[in-house]
DRENROKE-9742 format. One record per residue (C-alpha): x, y, z; residue in one letter. Coordinates in steps of 0.5 Angstrom, whole numbers, plus 500, padded with zeros to 3 digits. Layout:
REM residues N
XYZa...
END
This chain:
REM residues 491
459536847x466536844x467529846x462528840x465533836x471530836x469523833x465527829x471529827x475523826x469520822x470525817x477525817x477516816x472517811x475522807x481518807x478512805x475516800x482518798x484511798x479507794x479512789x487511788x486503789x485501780x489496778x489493772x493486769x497486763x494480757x497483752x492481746x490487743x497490741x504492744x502498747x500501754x495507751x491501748x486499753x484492751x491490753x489490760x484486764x481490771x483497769x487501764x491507763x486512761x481510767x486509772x486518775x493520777x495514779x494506777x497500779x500495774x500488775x505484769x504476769x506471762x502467763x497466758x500474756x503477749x506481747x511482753x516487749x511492750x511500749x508506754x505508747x504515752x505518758x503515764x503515772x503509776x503508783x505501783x508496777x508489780x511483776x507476780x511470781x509466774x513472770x519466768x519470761x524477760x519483760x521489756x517495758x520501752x519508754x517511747x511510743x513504740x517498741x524497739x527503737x520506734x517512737x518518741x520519748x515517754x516517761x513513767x512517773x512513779x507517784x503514790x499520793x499516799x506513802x512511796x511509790x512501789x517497784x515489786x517483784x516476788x520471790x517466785x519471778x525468774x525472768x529479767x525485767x528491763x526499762x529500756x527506750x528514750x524516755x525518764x523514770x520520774x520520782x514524784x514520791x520516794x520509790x521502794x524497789x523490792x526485788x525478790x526475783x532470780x533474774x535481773x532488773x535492768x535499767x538502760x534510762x535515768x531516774x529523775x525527780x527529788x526523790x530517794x529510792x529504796x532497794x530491798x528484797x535479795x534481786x539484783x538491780x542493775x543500772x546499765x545505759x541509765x542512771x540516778x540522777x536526783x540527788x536525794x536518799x539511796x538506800x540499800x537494805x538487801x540485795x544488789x545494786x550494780x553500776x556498768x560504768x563510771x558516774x551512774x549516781x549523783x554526786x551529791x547523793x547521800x548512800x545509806x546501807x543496812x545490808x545488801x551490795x552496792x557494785x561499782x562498774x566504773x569511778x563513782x562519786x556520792x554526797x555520803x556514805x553510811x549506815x550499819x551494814x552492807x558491802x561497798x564492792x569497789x572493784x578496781x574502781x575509786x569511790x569518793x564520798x563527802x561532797x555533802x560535807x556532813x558526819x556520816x558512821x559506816x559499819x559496813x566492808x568496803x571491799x576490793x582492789x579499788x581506792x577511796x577518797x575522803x572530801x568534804x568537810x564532814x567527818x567519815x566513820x568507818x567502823x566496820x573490817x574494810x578489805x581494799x587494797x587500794x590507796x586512801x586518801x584523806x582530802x582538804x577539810x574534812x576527817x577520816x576516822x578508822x575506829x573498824x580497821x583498814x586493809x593493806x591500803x597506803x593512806x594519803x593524808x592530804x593539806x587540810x584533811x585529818x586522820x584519826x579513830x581508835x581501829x587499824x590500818x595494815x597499810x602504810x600512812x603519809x601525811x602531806x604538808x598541812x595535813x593532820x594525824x590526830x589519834x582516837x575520837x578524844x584519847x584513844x589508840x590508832x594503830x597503823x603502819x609504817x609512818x611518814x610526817x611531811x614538813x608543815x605536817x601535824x602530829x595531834x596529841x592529847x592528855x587529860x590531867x582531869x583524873x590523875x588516878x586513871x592515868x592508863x587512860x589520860x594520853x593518846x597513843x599512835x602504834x607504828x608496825x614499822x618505821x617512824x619518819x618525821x622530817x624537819x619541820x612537822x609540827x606537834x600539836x599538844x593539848x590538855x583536854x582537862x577543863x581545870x589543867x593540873x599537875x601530872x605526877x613529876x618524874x613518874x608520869x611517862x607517857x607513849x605518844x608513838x610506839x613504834x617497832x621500826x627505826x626512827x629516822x632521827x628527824x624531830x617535831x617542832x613546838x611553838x616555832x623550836x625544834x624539839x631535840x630529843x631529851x628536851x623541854x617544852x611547856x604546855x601551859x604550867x605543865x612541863x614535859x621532857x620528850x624522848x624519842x628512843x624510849x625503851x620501856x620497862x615494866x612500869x614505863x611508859x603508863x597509857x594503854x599498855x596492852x596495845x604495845x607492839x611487840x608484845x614480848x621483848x624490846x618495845x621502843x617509843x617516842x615518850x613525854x615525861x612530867x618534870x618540874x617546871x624551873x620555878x619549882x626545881x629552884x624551890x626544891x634546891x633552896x629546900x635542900x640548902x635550907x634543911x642542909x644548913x639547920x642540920x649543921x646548925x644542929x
END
């Protein structure tokens, strides 16, 4: 009995759905014979505006059709806008009352019910698609923009609604007098979507790419950028991302003349071959982490911000009074540029004494190409990650905190309120390590990620840390030597 029940059920609830469907299923085909408006039904074969409920699917073809600059004439709802493969004429949809710059405002509000709304237009489609008029594109439901098409689709009016938007198919998409405003997804799998000046997306937008091209005309601001492929083509422009203060991972190319900055709490991972050449900057709150590398951009590490990862960074590094250089994602190496460390500046090292037969791997490591300026009053910051600390081997366990291959300017960190002279001594926790800021190695020395040393033959300078005894144990070790002194005489 409740095996019946429940495909009595399931029944209802497939026959209800399709009942759904089919009542949403109308379409209608532009002809355009009776006039340039959409409210006028003798301008569609199949359904029309008026029958088509809440939602209606719109199908545009020229051949054969007039009238293809064509006004809403009224509000209205869609669930699609298809532009078939013989669309080889520019199509102008007004959202007004009437065509040009006739009438009042009309909107187009994309509403599918039952899934995302859709914006198509295929493969075999040459001619250029435009939106144009006083009136809004509405989201009501997240809108796919499918774009397979050669010519190009032109938006001159904003998006509105709480809803993300999709861009896929290889077209380009172009926002011109228009914009996105809603706040919610831009995702880009395919193709292009390009901005004609400053400000066309939402500050607060979050941008996820797979693939295709986001093309700046002007400054852009977003909530976040990420995603597993595609090119952020900057131009000479400045994108800033992190508003939305979450941990985002882009492994895509961040490419042109143009510049970069970090905000926000959250984390930026940048995992792919970035290529812009202009400044980087790392703003209060948050981290930029270069595990992919960087062009020849010089990167500003401001109060409160952080820089870190395991990639490259061709250009120079600055960091501001307050701001942080902290290496790896835990241990790692961050190879870099000429490097500069303001006073109230940090330099974050980290060790781990957990495996003590691993020690190639135990302790970060900072690679300068170039000069190493560390003014007076940079503070170094020193942690052990082990959960139980213990001893590192004395005297024999030298590790690289900087490697770098121009000159050093003499300037020194400060631990715990006291400067660090080269050749002195500090503790962290029972550990006591001797630092030295003019290293030169040797085969054995120093120990962590040898094969990340620059230069790769010849001299190879470093800022070091050494294990050695804490003064307890070196008075032990001299009471040890006087006691063995004194039995070998009494022998």
């Amino acid at each position: 009995m409740m095996k019946m029940n429940h495909w009595i059920v399931t029944g209802a609830i497939v026959i209800a759905w399709l009942a759904v469907s089919s009542a949403w299923a109308v379409e209608g085909t532009w002809n355009g014979s009776a006039s340039n408006s959409w409210a006028n039904n003798g301008n569609w074969d199949g359904s029309h505006p008026s029958s088509g409920g809440n939602t209606w699917d719109a199908i545009f073809q020229t051949v054969g059709a007039g009238n293809l600059s064509n006004a809403l004439g009224a509000n209205h709802t869609v669930r699609s806008l298809t532009f078939n493969d013989n669309v080889d004429s520019t199509v102008q949809i007004y959202l007004r009352s009437g065509v040009g710059s006739s009438g009042n405002a009309r909107s187009l509000t994309f509403n599918s019910n039952i899934g995302d709304a859709t914006l198509t237009v295929a493969s075999g489609a040459t001619g250029g698609i435009q939106f144009r008029g006083l009136g809004n594109l509405i989201l009501q439901d997240d809108l796919i923009i499918d774009h397979d098409g050669s010519g190009q689709m032109l938006f001159n009016r904003p998006f509105t609604g709480a809803y993300g938007i999709t861009k896929q198919g290889a077209g380009t998409v172009f926002l011109n007098l228009g914009n996105m405003n809603q706040a919610s997804a831009i995702n880009i799998n395919d193709g292009r979507l390009s901005t004609s000046a400053a400000q066309k997306l939402n500050d607060a937008a979050p941008v996820t790419m797979t693939g295709g091209t986001l093309a700046l005309g002007g400054n852009e601001t977003i909530g976040s950028l990420g995603g597993s492929g595609g090119t952020v083509a900057l131009g000479a422009n400045r994108l800033t991302t992190g508003s939305l203060n979450s941990d985002t991972d882009f492994e895509g190319v961040i490419s042109g003349t143009g510049s970069m900055t970090k905000t926000g709490s959250g984390t930026l991972t940048l995992s792919g071959a970035n290529t812009y050449s202009g400044g980087t900057t790392v703003s209060a709150g948050g981290r930029l982490s270069v595990n992919g590398s960087l062009g020849n951009t010089a990167v500003t590490v401001q109060s409160g911000g952080e820089l870190g990862g395991s990639g490259t960074i061709a250009g120079t590094v600055a960091v501001a009074n307050g701001g942080r250089l902290s290496p790896g994602n835990s241990i790692d190496v961050l190879t870099q540029g000429a490097t500069s460390f303001a006073s109230g500046a940090t330099f974050a090292y980290e060790v781990n004494s957990t495996d003590l037969d691993d020690l190639a791997n135990a302790a970060d490591l900072l690679v300068v190409n170039g000069n190493l300026d560390i003014a007076a009053g940079t503070l170094l910051e020193f942690n052990d990650l082990a959960a139980q600390a213990q001893a590192f081997v004395e005297d024999s366990t030298v590790f690289a905190m900087i490697n770098y291959t121009g000159a050093w300017n003499n300037g020194l960190f400060t631990y715990n309120g006291q400067p660090l002279a080269d050749g002195s001594r500090f503790s962290v926790g029972s550990q006591l390590w001797e630092i030295d800021y003019d290293f030169v190695g040797t085969p054995t020395e120093p120990l962590n990620f040898r094969d990340s040393y620059v230069p790769a033959s010849g001299t190879q300078t470093f800022v070091t840390v050494t294990a050695v005894p804490e003064p307890a144990t070196l008075v032990l070790l001299a009471a040890a030597a006087g006691l063995a002194a004194f039995t070998r005489r009494r022998w």
